[in-house]
Backbone as numpy.savetxt, mean C-alpha at the origin, in Angstrom:
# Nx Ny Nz CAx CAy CAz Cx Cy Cz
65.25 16.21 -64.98 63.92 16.03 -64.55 63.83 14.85 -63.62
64.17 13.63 -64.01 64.55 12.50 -62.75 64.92 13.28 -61.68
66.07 13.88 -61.37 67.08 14.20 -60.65 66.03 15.05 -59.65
65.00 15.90 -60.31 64.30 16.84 -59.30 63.10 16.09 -58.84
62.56 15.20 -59.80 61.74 13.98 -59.41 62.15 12.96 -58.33
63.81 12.86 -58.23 63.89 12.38 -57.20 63.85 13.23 -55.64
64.78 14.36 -56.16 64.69 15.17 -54.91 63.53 15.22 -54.27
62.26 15.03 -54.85 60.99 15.94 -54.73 60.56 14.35 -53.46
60.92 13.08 -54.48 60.57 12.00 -53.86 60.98 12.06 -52.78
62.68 12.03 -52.75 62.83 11.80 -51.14 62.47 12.77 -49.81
61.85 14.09 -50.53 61.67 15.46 -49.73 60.48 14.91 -49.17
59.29 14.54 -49.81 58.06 13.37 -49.50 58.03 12.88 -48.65
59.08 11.63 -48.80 59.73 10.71 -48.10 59.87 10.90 -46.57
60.92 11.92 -46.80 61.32 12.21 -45.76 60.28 12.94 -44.65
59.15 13.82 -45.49 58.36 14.17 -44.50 57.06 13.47 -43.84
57.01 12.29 -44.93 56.04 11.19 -44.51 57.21 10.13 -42.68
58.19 10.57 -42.97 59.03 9.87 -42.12 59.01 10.15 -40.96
58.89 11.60 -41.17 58.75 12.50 -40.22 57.90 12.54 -39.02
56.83 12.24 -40.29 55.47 12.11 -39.90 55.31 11.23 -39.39
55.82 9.77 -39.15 55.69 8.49 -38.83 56.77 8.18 -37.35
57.60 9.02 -37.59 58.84 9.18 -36.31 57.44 10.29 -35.12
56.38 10.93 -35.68 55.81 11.51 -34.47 54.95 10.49 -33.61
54.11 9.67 -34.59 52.95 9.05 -34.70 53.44 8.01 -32.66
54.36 7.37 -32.73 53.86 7.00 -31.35 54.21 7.62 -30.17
54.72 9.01 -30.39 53.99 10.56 -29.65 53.32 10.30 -29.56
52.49 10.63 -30.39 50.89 11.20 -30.53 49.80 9.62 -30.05
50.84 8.91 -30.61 49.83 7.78 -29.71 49.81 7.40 -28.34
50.66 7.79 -27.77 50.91 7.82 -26.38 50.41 8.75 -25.87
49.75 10.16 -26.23 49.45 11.31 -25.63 47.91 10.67 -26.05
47.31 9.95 -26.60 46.15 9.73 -27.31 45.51 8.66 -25.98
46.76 7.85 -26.24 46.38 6.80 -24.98 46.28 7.20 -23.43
47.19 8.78 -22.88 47.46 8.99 -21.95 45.72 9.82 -21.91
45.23 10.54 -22.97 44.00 11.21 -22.83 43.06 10.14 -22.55
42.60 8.94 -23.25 41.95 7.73 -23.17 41.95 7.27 -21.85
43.13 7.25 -20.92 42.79 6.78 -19.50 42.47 7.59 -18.62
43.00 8.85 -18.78 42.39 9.89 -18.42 40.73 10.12 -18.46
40.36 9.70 -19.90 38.86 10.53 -19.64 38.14 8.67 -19.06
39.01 7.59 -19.33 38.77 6.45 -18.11 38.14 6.85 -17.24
39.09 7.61 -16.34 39.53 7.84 -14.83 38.33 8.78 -14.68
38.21 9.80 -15.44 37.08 10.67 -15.04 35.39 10.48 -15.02
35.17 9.65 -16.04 34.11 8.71 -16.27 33.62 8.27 -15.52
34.73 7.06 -14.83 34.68 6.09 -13.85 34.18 6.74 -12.34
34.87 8.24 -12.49 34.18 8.67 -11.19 33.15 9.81 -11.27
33.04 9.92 -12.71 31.60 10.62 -13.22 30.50 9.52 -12.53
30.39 8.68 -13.00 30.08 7.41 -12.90 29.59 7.20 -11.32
30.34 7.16 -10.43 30.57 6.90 -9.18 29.63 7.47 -8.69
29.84 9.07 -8.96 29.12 10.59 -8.20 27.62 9.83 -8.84
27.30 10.01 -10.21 25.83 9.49 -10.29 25.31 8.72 -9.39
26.23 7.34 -9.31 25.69 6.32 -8.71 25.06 6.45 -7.14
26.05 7.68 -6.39 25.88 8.59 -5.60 25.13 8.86 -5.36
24.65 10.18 -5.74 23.70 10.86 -5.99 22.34 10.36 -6.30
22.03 9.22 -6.97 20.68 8.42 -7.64 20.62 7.99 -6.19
21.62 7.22 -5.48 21.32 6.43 -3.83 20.92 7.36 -3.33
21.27 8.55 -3.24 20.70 9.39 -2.07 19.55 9.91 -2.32
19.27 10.09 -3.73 18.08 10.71 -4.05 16.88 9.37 -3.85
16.88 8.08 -4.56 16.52 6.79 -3.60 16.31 7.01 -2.40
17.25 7.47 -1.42 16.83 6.63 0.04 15.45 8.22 0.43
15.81 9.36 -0.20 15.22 10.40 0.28 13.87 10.06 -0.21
13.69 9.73 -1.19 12.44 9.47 -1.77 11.35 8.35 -0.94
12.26 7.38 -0.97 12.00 5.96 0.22 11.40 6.50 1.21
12.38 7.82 1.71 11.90 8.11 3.50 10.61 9.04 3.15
10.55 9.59 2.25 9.26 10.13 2.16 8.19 9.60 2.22
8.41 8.74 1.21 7.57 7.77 1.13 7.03 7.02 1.93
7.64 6.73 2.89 7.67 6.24 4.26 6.80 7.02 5.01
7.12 8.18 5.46 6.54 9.11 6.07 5.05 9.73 5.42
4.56 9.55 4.16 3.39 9.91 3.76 2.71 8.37 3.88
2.91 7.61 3.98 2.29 6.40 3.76 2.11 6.16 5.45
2.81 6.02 6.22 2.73 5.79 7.90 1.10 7.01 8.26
1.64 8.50 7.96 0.56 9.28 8.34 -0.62 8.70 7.69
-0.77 8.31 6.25 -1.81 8.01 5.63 -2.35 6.60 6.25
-1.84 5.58 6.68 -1.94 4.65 7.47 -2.53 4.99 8.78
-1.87 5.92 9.42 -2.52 6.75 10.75 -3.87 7.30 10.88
-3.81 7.69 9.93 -5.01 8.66 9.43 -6.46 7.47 8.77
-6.32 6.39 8.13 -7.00 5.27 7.65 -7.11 4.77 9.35
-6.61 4.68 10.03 -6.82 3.67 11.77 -7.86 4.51 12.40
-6.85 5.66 12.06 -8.15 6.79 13.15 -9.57 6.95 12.80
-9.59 7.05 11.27 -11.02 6.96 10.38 -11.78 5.27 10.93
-10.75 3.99 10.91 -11.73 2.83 10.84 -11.91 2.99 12.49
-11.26 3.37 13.84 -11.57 3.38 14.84 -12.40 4.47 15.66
-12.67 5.33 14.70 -13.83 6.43 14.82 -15.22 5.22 14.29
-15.43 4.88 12.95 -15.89 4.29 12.89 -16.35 2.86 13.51
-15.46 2.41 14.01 -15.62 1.23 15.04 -16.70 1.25 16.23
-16.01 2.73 16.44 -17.07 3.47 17.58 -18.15 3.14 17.50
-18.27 3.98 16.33 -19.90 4.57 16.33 -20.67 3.17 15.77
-20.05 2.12 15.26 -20.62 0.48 15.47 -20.66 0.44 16.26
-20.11 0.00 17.13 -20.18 -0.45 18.73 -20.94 -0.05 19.55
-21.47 1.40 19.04 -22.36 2.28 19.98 -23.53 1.99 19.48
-23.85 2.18 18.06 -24.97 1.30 17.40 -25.58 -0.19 18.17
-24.37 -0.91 18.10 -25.02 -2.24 18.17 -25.36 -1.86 19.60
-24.52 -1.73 20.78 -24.95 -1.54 22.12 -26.69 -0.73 21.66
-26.56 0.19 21.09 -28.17 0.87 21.62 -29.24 -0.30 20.83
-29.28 -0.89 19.96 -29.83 -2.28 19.31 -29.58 -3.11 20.33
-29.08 -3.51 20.87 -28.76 -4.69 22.30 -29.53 -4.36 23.05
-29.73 -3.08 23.99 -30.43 -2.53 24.45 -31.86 -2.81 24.05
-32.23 -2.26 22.88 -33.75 -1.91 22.26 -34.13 -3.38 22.55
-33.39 -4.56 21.76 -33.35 -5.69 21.71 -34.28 -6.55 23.32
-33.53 -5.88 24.02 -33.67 -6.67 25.50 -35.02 -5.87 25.96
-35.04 -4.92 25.58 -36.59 -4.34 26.34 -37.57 -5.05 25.23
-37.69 -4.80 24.27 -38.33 -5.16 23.74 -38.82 -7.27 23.85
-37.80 -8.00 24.46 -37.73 -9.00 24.67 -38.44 -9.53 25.99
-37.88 -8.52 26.94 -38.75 -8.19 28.59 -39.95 -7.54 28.29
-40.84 -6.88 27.38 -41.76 -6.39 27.38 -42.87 -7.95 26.65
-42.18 -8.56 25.61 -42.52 -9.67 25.39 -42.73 -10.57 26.60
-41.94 -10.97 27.59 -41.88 -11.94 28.14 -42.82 -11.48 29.24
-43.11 -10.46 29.06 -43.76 -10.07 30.50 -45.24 -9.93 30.18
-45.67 -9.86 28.69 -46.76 -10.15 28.33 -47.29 -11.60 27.98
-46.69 -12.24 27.83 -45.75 -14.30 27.61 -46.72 -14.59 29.40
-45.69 -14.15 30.06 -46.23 -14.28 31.62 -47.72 -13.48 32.25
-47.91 -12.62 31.64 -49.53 -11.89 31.67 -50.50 -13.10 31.07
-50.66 -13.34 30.26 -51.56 -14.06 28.99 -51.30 -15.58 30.20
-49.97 -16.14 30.41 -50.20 -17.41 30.91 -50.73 -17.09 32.77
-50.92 -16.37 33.01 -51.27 -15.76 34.08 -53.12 -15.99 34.33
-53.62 -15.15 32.91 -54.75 -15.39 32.67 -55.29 -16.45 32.19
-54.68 -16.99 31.26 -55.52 -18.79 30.68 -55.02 -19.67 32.65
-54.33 -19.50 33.34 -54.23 -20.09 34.18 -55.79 -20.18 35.59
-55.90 -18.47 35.54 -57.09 -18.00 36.09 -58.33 -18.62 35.55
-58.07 -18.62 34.25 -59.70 -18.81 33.24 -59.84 -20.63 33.58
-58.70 -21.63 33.81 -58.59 -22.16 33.68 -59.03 -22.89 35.04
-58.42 -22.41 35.94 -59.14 -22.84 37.36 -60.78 -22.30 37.73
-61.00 -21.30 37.24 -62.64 -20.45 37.62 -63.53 -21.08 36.70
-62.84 -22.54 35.62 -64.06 -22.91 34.67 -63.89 -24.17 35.45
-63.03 -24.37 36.09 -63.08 -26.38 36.95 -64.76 -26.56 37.39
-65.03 -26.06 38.01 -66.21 -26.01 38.84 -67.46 -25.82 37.99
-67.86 -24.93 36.85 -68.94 -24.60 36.31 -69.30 -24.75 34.75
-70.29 -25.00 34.51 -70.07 -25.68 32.99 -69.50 -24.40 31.91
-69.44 -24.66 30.89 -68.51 -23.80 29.82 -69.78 -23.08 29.36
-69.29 -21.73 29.19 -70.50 -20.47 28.76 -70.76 -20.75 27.64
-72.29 -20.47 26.86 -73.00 -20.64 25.98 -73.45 -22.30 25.91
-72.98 -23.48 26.29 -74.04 -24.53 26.40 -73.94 -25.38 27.82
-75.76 -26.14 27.77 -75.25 -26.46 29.05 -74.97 -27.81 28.81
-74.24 -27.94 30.42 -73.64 -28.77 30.77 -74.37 -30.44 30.89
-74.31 -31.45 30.25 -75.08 -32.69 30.33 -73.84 -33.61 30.92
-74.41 -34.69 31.49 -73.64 -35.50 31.64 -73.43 -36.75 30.47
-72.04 -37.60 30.04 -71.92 -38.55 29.85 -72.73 -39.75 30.18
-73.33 -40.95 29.24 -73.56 -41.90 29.65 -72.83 -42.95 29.23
């Protein structure tokens, strides 16, 4: 019973040995997969980094291009509008000045007349009382 107890041991033995004579195989094929999926990663990796830039700059230029028109489009709206200020105030400038010459020309009527009233009373006493002299 020893005797097959041993056999049995070193049969064990031997296949745990076995097993241990593969092991830096298998660790070398373990390590050779490990730099491998490195290597592929690294340029998994890359392509993203890729790909995100380009999808970035496309987005950018869009962006670009809806914001310029929308910018275009805001100038043309405030310089339409500018206009039609400008045309405003001109017809108010206008109104302004006639209305200022129609003043001034009644300004010059009125001093026209107290000037008249003013010379045609030198000579004759003032209407409703008469005229006495000072002593």
């Amino acid at each position: 019973m020893s005797s097959q107890s041993l056999d049995g041991r070193i049969e064990k033995l031997e296949e745990r040995v076995t097993i241990l004579e593969e092991l830096p195989a298998r660790i070398d094929d373990l390590t050779s997969q490990i730099s491998q999926l490195r290597t592929e990663m690294r340029g998994e990796f890359s392509a993203v980094r890729a790909e995100m830039n380009s999808g970035f700059a496309a987005v950018r230029q869009e962006m670009r291009g809806e914001m310029s028109s929308g910018f275009a489009a805001v100038r043309a709206e405030m310089d339409t509008g500018f206009a039609a200020v400008r045309q405003e105030m001109r017809a108010l400038n206008e109104e302004t000045r006639r209305h200022m010459l129609v003043l001034h020309e009644e300004v010059i009527a009125k001093m026209g007349l107290t000037q008249e009233s003013a010379n045609g009373r030198k000579g004759s006493a003032p209407r409703g009382r008469p005229r006495t002299k000072r002593r």
